[in-house]
C-alpha positions as CSV (number, residue, x, y, z in Angstrom):
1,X,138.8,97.8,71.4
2,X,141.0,97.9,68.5
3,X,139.8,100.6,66.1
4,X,140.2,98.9,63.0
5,X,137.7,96.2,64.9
6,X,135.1,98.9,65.2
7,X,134.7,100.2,62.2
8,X,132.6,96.7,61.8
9,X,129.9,97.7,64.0
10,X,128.4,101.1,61.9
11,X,126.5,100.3,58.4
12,X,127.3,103.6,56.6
13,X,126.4,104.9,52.8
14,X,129.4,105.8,51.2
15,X,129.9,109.8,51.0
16,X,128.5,110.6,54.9
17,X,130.4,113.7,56.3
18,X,128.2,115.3,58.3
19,X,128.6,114.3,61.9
20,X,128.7,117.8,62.9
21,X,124.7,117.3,62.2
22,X,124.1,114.3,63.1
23,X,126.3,111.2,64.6
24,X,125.3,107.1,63.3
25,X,124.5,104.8,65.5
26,X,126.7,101.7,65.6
27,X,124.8,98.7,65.5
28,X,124.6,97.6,69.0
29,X,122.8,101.0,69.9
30,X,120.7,100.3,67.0
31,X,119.8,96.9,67.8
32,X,119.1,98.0,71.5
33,X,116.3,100.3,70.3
34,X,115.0,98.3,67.8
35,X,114.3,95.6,70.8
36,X,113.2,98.6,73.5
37,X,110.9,99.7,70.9
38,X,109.8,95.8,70.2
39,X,109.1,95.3,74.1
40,X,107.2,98.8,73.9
41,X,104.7,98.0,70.9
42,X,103.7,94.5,73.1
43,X,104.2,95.6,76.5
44,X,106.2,92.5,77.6
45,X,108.2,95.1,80.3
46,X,107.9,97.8,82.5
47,X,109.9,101.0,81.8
48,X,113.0,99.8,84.9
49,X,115.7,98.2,82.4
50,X,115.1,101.4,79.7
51,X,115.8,103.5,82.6
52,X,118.8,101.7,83.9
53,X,120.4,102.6,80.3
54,X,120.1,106.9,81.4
55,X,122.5,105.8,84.5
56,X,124.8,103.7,82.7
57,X,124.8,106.4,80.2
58,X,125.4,109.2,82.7
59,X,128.5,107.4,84.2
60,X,130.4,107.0,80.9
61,X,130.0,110.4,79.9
62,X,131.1,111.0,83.3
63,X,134.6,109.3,82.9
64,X,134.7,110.6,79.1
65,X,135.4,114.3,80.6
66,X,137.1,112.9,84.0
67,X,134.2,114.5,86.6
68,X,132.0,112.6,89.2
69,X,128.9,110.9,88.4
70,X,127.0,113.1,91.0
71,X,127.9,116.2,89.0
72,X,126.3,114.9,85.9
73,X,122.9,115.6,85.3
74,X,120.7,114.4,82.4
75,X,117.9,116.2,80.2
76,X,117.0,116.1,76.5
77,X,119.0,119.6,74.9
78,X,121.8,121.8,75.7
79,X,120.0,125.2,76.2
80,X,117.2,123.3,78.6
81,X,120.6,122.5,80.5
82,X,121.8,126.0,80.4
83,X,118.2,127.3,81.4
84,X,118.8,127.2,85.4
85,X,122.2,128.7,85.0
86,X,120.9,131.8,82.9
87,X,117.9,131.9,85.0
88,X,120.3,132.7,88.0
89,X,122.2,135.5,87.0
90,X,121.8,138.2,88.8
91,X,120.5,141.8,87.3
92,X,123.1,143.8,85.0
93,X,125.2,140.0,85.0
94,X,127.3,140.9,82.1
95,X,128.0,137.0,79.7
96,X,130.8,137.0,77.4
97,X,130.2,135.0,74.3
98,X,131.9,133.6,70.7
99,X,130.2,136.4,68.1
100,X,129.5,133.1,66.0
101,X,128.5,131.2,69.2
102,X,125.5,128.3,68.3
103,X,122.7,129.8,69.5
104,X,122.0,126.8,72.1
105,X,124.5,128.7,74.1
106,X,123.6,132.1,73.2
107,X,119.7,132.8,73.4
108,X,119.7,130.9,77.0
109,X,121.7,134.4,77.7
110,X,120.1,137.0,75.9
111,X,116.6,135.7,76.8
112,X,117.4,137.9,80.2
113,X,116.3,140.7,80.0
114,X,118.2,141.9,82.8
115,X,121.5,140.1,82.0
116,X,124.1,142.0,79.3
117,X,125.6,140.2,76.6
118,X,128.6,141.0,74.7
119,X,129.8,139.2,71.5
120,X,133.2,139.1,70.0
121,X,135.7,136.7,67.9
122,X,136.1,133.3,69.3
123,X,139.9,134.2,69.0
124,X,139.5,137.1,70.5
125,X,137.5,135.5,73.6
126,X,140.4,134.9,76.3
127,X,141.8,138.7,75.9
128,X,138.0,140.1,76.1
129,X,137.6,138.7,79.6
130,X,138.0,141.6,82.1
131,X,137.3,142.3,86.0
132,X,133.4,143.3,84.6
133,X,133.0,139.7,83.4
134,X,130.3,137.6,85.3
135,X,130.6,134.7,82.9
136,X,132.3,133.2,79.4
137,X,130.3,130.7,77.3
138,X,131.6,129.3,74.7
139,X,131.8,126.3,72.7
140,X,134.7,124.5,72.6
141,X,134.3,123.3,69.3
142,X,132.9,125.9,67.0
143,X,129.6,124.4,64.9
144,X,130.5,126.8,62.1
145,X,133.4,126.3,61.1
146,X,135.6,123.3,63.3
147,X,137.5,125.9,64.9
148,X,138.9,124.5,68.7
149,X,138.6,127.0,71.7
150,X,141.6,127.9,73.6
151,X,140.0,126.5,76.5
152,X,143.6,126.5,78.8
153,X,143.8,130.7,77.7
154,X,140.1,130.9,78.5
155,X,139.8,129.1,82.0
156,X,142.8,131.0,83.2
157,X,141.5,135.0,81.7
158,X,138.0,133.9,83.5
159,X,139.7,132.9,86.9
160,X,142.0,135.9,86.9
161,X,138.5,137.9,87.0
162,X,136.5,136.3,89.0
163,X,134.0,135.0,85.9
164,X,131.9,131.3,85.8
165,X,132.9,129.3,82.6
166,X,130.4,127.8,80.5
167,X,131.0,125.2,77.8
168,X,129.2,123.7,75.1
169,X,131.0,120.4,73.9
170,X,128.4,118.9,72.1
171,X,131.2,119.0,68.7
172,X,133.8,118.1,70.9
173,X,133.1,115.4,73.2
174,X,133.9,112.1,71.7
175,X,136.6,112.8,69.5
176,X,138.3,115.7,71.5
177,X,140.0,114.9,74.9
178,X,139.1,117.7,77.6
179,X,138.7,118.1,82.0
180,X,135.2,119.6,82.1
181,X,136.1,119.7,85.9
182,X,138.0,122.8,84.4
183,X,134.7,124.7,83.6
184,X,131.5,125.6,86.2
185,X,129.2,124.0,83.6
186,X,129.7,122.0,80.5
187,X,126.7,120.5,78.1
188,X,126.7,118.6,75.4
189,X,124.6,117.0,73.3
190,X,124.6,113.3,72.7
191,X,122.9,113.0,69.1
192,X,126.5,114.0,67.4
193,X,129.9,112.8,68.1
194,X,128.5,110.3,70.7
195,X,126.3,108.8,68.2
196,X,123.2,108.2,70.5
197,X,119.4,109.0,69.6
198,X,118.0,112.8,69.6
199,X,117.0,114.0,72.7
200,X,119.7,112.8,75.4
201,X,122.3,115.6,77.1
202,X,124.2,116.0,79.2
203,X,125.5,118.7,81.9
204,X,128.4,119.1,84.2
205,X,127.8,121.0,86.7
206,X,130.2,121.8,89.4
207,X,128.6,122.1,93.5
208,X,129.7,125.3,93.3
209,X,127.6,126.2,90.7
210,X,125.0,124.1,92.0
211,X,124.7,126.3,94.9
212,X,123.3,129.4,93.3
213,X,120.9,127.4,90.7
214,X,116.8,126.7,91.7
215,X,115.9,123.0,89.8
216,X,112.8,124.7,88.4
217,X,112.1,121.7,85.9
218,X,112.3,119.3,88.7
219,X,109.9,116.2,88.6
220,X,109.7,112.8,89.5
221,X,113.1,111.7,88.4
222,X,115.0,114.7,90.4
223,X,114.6,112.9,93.1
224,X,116.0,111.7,96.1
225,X,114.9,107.8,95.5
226,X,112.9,108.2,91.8
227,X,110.7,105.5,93.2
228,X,109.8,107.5,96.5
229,X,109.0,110.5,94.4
230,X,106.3,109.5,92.9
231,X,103.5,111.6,94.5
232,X,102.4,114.3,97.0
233,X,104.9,116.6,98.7
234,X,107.3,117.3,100.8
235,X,110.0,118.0,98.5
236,X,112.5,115.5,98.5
237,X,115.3,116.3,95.4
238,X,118.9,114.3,95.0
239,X,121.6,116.1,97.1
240,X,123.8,116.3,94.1
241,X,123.4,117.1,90.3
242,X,119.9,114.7,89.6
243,X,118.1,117.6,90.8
244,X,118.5,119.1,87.5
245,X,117.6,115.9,85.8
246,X,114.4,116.0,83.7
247,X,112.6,112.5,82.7
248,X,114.4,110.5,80.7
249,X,112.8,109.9,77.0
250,X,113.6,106.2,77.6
251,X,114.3,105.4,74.4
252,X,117.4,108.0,73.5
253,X,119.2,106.7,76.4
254,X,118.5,103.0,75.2
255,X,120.4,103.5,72.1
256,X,123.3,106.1,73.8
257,X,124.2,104.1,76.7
258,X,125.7,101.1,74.3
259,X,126.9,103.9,72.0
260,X,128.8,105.7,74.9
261,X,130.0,102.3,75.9
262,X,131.7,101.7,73.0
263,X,133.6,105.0,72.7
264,X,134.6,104.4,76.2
265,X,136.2,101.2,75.0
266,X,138.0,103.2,71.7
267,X,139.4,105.9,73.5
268,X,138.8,109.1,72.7
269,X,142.5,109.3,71.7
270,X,142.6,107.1,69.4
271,X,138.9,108.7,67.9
272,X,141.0,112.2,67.9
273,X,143.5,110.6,66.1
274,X,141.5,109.2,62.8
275,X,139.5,111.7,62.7
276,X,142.2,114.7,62.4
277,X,143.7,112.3,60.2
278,X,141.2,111.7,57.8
279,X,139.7,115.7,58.1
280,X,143.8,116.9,57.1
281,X,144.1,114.4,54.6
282,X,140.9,116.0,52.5
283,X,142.2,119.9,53.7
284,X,145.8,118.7,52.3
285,X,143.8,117.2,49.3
286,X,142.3,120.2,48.6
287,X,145.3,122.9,49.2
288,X,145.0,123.9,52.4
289,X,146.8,123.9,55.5
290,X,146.3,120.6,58.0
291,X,144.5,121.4,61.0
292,X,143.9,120.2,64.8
293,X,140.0,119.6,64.0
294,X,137.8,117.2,62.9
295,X,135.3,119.3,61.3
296,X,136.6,121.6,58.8
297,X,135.2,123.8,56.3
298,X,136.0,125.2,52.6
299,X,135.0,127.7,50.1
300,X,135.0,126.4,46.8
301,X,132.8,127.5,44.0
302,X,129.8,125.3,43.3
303,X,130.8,123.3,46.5
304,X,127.1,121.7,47.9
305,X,126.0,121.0,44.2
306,X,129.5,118.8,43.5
307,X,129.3,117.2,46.5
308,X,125.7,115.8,46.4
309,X,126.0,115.0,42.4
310,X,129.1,112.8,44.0
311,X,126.8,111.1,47.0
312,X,128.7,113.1,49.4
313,X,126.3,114.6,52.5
314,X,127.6,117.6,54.1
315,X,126.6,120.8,55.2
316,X,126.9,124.7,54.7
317,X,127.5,126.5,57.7
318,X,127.8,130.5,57.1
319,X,128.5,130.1,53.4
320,X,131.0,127.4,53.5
321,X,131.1,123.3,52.8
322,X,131.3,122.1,56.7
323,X,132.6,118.5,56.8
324,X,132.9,116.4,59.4
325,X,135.2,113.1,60.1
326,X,134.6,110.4,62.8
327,X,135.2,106.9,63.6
328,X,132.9,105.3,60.4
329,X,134.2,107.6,58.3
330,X,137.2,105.9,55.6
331,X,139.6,107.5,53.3
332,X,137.0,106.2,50.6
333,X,134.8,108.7,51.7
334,X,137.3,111.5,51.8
335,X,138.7,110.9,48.6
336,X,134.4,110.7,47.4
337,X,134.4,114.8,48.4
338,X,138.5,115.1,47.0
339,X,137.5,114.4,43.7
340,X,134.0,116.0,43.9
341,X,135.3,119.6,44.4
342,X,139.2,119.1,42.4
């Protein structure tokens, strides 16, 4: 799909530059919950089709950051996803992590008690790793401030010592092309970039990996055959990564699946490039430097008042203005914040 076409489908207020908080839906995943929730409030179907929409979802995702299907599993929020993964580190495990890492992907590590977590700068992270490295988590898009990982420099200072590799994505994947296969694990979350409802994820998770995790949270839906797992024992899990999946909250993976679909049908290329494009044009606006991002942030005096007397909805991450550029976003709206903070 031509990009220009898309930009049709999403029914934005003027001045929104915050998809680093929050992603909008375009309007075929809005229309496909408002029905789902239609067919809820009169019960005129069972719960099969809404379910159908978590597997369609989980195989684009899957060919978004080139991995299997079967290595995808799904649940609700990037640090349940991390939970199994922290859970099995073994005593005195020593974590290496971003010193401004989102804590999605930070308390999952220091909630061991017995696991030993050191912090330093994200730009700093590939020349920290050393032979008493266990694992590196990271994002590879840094909430606070836009900045991209060196994921290559990273991958390559973890396998040289012998260390797991851990990524959050959830402000990259969509608009940033990457091989999760790279990593051991990779989450993300799908209410941002990928525009779907709160409470859909995602995790890579290599077999490797898989190996040394216990599915604590699994249910019903972890499954061998969902509809075999109903009741009474023995246990009977999915040989691959749905034994990590958690029950679906049907109606998040209504509205992602048509979402995912239609980034799918972009390309995450040509999302990378309008984005960056529109993010430097308002950095280049405003002084500074172009960058490779599509969430950038700036110091400017008065900067959150100006913006919202202008209509313009961003954020402040660690005492900057955060904004945040993606595939509804026009030069309108950039110029909007431009002349807000000139």
């Amino acid at each position: 799909m031509d990009l220009a076409d898309a930009k049709g489908l999403w029914d934005p207020e003027p001045g929104w530059l915050n998809t680093a908080s929050y992603g909008l839906p375009p309007r075929p995943a809005w229309d496909a919950v408002q029905d789902a929730l239609g067919a809820w409030r009169a019960g005129r179907t069972s719960w099969e089709p809404w379910g159908k929409a978590t597997e369609l979802a989980r195989g684009a995702f899957a060919r978004l950051v080139a991995v299997p299907t079967a290595d995808v599993a799904v649940g609700a929020a990037v640090s349940q996803l991390l939970a199994p993964v922290a859970a099995a580190l073994p005593d005195g495990a020593r974590v290496l992590v971003p010193d401004m890492e989102f804590t999605s992907n930070l308390f999952p590590w220091l909630a061991q008690p017995r696991v030993n977590v050191r912090a330093v700068p994200a730009d700093k992270l590939a020349g920290a790793v050393d032979a008493g490295t266990d694992l590196v988590a990271f994002s590879l898009v840094q909430s606070s401030d836009g900045a991209v990982a060196a994921y290559d420099e990273v991958v390559a200072a973890a396998r040289a010592h012998g260390a797991l590799v851990v990524v959050d994505a959830t402000q990259a994947c969509g608009w940033l092309p990457f091989d999760a296969s790279r990593a051991d694990a990779v989450v993300v979350a799908a209410y941002k970039w990928l525009m779907g409802p709160r409470g859909a994820a995602f995790a890579y998770l290599s077999p490797e990996l898989r190996e040394r995790l216990v599915p604590s949270a699994a249910g019903w839906y972890a499954g061998d055959d969902v509809h075999a797992a109903y009741y009474g024992p023995p246990l009977r899990l999915a040989p691959d990564a749905r034994r990590f999946d958690i029950s679906p909250a049907w109606f998040s993976w209504v509205g992602l699946a048509p979402a995912l679909d239609l980034v799918e049908r972009i390309g995450v290329p040509a999302i990378n490039a309008h984005n960056v494009a529109l993010a430097n044009r308002f950095l280049t606006a405003l002084g500074r430097p172009p960058g490779e991002s599509a969430i950038v942030t700036v110091d400017v005096p008065g900067a959150q008042e100006r913006l919202a007397a202008a209509g313009v909805r961003a954020a402040v991450r660690a005492g900057r203005v955060r904004a945040s550029f993606h595939l509804y976003s026009t030069e309108q709206d950039v110029d909007m914040a431009v002349n807000a903070l000139v």
